[in-house]
C-alpha positions as CSV (number, residue, x, y, z in Angstrom):
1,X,-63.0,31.2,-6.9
2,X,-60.6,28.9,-8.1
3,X,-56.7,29.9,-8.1
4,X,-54.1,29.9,-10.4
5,X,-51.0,29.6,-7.4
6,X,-49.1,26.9,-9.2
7,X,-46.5,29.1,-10.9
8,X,-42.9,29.9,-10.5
9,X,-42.6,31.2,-14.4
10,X,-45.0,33.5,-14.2
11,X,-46.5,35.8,-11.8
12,X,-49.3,38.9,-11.5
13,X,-47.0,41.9,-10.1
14,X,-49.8,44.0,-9.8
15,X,-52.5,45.5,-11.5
16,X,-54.4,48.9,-11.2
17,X,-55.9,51.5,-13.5
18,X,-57.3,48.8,-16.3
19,X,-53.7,47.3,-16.8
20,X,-51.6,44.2,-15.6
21,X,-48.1,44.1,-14.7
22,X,-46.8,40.2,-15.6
23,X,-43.5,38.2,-15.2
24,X,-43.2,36.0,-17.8
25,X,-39.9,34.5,-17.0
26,X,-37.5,37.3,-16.8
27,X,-39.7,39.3,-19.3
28,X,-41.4,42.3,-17.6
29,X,-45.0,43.1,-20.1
30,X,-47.5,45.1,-19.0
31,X,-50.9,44.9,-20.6
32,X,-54.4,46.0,-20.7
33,X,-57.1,44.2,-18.8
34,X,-60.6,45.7,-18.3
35,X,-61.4,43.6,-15.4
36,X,-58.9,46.2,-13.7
37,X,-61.4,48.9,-12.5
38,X,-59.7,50.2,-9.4
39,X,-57.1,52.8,-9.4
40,X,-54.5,51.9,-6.9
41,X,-51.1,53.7,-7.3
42,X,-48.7,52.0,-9.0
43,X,-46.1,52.0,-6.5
44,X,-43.9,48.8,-7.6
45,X,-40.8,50.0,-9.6
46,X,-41.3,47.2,-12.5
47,X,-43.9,49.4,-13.8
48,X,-41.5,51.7,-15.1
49,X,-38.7,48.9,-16.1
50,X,-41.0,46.8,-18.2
51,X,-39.8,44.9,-21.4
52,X,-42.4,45.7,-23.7
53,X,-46.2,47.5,-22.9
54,X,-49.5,47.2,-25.3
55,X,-51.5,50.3,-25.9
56,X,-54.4,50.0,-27.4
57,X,-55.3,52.2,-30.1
58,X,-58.3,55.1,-30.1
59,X,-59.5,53.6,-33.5
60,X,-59.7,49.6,-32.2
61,X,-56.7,47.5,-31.8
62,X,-52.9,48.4,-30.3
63,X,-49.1,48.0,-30.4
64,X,-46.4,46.6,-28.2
65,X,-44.1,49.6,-27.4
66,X,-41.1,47.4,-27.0
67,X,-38.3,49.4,-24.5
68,X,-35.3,46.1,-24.7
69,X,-34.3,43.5,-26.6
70,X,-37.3,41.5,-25.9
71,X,-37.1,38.0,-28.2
72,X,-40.1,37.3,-30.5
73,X,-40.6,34.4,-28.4
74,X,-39.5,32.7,-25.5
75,X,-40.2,29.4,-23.5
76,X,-42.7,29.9,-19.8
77,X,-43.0,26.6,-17.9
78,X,-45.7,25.8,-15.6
79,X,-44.7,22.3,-13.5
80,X,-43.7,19.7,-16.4
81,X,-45.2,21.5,-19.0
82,X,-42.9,23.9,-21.7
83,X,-45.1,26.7,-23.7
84,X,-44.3,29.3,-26.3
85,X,-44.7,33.0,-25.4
86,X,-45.2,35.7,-28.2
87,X,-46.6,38.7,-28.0
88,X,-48.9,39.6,-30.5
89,X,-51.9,41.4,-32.0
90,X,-54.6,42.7,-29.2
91,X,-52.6,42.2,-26.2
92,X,-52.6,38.4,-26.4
93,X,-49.0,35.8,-25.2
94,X,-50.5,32.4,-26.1
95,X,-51.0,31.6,-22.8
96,X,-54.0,32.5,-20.7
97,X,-52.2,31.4,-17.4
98,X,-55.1,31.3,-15.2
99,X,-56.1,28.1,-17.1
100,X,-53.8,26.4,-14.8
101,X,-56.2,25.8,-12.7
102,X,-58.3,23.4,-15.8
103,X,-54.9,22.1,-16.8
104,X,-54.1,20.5,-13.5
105,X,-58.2,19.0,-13.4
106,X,-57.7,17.8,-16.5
107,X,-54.4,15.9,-15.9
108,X,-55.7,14.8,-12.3
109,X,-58.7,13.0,-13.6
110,X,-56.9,11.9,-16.5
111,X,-54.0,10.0,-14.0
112,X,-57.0,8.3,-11.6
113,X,-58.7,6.8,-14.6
114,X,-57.9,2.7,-15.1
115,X,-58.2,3.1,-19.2
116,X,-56.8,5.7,-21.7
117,X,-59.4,8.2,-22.0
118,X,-60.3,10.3,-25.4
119,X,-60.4,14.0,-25.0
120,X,-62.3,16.4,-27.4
121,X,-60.6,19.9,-27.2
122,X,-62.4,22.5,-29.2
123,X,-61.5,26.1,-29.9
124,X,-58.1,24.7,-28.7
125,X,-55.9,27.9,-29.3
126,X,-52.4,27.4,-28.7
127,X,-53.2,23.7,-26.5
128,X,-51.9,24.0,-23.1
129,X,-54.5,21.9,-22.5
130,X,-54.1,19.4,-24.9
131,X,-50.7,18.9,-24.0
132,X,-51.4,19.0,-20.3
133,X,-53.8,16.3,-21.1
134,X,-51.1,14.3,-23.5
135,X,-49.2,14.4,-20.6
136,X,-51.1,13.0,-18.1
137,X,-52.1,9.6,-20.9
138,X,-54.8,11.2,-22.6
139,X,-55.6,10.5,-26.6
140,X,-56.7,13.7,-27.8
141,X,-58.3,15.3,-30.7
142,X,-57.2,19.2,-31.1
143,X,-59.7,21.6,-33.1
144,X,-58.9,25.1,-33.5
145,X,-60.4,27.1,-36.5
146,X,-56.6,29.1,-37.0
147,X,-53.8,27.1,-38.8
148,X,-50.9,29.8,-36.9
149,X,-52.6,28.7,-33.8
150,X,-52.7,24.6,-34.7
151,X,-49.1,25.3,-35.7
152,X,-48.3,26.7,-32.2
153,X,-49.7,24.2,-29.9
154,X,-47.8,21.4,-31.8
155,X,-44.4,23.3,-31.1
156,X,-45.6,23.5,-27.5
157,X,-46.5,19.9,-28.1
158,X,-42.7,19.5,-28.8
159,X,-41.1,21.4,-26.0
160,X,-43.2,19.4,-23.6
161,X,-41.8,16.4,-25.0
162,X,-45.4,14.6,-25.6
163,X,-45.3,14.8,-29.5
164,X,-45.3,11.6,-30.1
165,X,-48.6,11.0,-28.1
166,X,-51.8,9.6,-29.9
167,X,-53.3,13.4,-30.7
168,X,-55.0,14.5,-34.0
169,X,-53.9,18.1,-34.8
170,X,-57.3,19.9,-36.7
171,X,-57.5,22.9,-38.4
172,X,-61.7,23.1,-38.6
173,X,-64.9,24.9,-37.8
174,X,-65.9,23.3,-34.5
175,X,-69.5,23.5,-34.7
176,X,-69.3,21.7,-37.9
177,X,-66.7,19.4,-36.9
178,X,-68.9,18.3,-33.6
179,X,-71.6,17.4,-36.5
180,X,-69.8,15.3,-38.5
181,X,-68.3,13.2,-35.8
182,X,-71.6,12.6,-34.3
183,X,-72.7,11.2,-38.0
184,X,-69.2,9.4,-37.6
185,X,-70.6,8.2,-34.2
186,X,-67.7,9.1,-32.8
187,X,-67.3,9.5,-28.8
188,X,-65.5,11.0,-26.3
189,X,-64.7,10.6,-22.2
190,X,-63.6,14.2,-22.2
191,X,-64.7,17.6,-23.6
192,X,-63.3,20.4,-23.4
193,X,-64.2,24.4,-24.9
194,X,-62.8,27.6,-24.8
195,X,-65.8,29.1,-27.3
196,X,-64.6,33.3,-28.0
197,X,-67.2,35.9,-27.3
198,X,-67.5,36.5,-31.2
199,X,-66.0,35.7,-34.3
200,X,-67.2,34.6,-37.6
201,X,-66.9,31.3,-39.5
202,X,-65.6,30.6,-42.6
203,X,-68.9,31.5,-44.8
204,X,-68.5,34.6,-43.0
205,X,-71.5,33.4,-40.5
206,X,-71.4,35.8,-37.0
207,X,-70.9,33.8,-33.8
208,X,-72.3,35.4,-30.8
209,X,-71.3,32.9,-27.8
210,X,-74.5,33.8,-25.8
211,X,-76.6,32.6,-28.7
212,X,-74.7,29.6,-29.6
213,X,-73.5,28.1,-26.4
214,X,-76.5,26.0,-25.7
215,X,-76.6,24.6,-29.3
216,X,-73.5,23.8,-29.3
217,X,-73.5,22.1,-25.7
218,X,-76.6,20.1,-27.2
219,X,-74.7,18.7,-29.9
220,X,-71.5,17.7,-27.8
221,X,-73.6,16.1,-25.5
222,X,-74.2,13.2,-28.1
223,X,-70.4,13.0,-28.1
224,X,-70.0,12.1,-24.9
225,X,-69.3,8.1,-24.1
226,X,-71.3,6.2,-21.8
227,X,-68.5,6.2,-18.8
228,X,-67.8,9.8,-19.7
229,X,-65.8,11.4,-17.2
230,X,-66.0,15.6,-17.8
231,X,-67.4,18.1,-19.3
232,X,-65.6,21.9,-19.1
233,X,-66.8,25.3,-20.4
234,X,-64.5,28.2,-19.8
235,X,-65.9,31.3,-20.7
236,X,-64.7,35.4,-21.0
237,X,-68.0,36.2,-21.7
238,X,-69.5,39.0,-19.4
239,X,-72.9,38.4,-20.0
240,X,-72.3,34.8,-19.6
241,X,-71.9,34.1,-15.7
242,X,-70.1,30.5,-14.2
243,X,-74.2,29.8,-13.1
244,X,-75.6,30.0,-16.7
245,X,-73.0,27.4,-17.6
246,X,-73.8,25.2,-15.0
247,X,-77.1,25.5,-15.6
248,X,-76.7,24.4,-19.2
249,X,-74.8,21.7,-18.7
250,X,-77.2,20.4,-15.7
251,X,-79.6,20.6,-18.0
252,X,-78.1,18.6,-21.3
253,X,-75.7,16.3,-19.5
254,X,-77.4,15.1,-16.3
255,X,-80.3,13.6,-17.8
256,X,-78.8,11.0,-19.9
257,X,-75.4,11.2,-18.0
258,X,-76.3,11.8,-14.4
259,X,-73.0,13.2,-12.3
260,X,-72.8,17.0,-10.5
261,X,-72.1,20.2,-11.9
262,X,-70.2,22.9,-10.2
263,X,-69.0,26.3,-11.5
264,X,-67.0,29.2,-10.1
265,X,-64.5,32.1,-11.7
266,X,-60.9,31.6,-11.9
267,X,-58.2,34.0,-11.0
268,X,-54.5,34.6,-10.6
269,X,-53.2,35.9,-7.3
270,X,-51.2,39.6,-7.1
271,X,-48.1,39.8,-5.6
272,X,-48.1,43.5,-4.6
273,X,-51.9,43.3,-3.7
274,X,-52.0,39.7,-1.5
275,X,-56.2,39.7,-3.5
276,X,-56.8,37.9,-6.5
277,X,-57.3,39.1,-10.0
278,X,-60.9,37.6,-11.5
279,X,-60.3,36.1,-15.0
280,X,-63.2,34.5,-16.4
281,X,-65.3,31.4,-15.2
282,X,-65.4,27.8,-15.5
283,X,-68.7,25.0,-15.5
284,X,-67.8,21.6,-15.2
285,X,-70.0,19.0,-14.9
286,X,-68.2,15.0,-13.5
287,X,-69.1,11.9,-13.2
């Protein structure tokens, strides 16, 4: 497993009985989590001095039971990087923190390159990694199907102090996006997705991630550049394990790319605990 250990903003209290206790900043949240199976007491005193806890509702859904003056938003930095934190609908901050560990790969590979390389991040959300990536000399291109959530990464984009970097800011349908840049002919040394589980596209089409993923993977592979560098998948998916990833990308990319693929699940370590909390998986393949 790789680990999330980079951060002094934030940091996994504990977590027992399908919830996580969470520092971000000096904001005490507690939230749900369903990877949280075990029961443990919950012996550490935050849990009963949190800021603001989500419930989720019998009928589908929640609320944030706020118990201070907790700010709408606030700012959660993570090494030279500024984001936005704001709790909203179904549980969610903006920032999935264990993505640190993609953030720093990205910017590492980015910094040994000798040329600028082009980045392709699709289902982009609020960008950390875009503006990690920005960051580290990247030119990106930033698709994400919600205009609130293009909006968001460009204020983080701003707090990070990379605005002014060469980044196109999309509001689009990725899949259809992907085939009209590779009728542009179009290409890129980096791509990078965060595909959801499900969702539905503007016709009101249903996207089902395990039924997609490989078409999709397909048609980014005729994005990548000649000296392409990486390809990531990050995944939530249950059904959809690090080793059917990597055994996607082996077999699109390799073939006309060559390079290795590796995959493993990343995680955020617990304070209280000393283990570390699973969070969804990664595949990358590298040339």
């Amino acid at each position: 497993m790789r680990i999330a250990s980079g951060w002094n903003q934030y940091e996994l209290i504990d977590c027992a009985d399908g919830e996580r206790l969470e520092r971000w900043d000096r904001y005490i949240l507690i939230r749900p989590d369903p990877q949280v199976l075990w029961q443990t007491p919950k012996l550490d005193p935050l849990w009963k001095k949190a800021d603001a806890r989500y419930s989720r509702a019998n009928t589908g859904g929640g609320h944030w039971d706020v118990f201070t003056k907790l700010p709408d938003e606030w700012m959660v930095g993570y090494r030279n990087l500024s984001f936005h934190v704001k709790p909203m609908g179904f549980k969610h901050t903006g920032i999935f923190p264990e993505q640190a560990v993609n953030w720093d790969l990205i910017a590492d590979l980015i910094r040994c390159s000798n040329r600028q390389l082009r980045v392709l991040n699709l289902f982009a959300y609020t960008g950390c990694a875009t503006i990690s990536a920005l960051h580290a000399g990247a030119a990106v291109t930033h698709v994400d199907a919600s205009k609130g959530m293009v909006q968001w990464a460009k204020e983080n984009a701003a707090l990070s102090g990379v605005a002014d970097r060469p980044v196109r800011w999309l509001v689009d349908d990725c899949i259809k996006f992907v085939e009209r840049e590779l009728r542009r002919g179009n290409q890129y040394d980096v791509i990078i997705m965060d595909p959801p589980s499900y969702g539905r596209g503007p016709g009101g089409e249903i996207w089902k991630l395990e039924s997609e993923i490989y078409r999709l993977c397909e048609k980014c592979v005729g994005l990548l550049s000649p000296d392409a560098k990486l390809f990531l998948i990050n995944s939530y998916t249950t059904g959809l394990s690090p080793s059917v990833m990597a055994y996607i990308l082996g077999a699109l990319v390799i073939p006309s790319h060559g390079g290795s693929v590796s995959a493993d699940e990343i995680g955020i370590p617990v304070t209280r605990s000393g283990l570390v909390l699973p969070c969804g998986a990664s595949a990358i393949w590298t040339r």
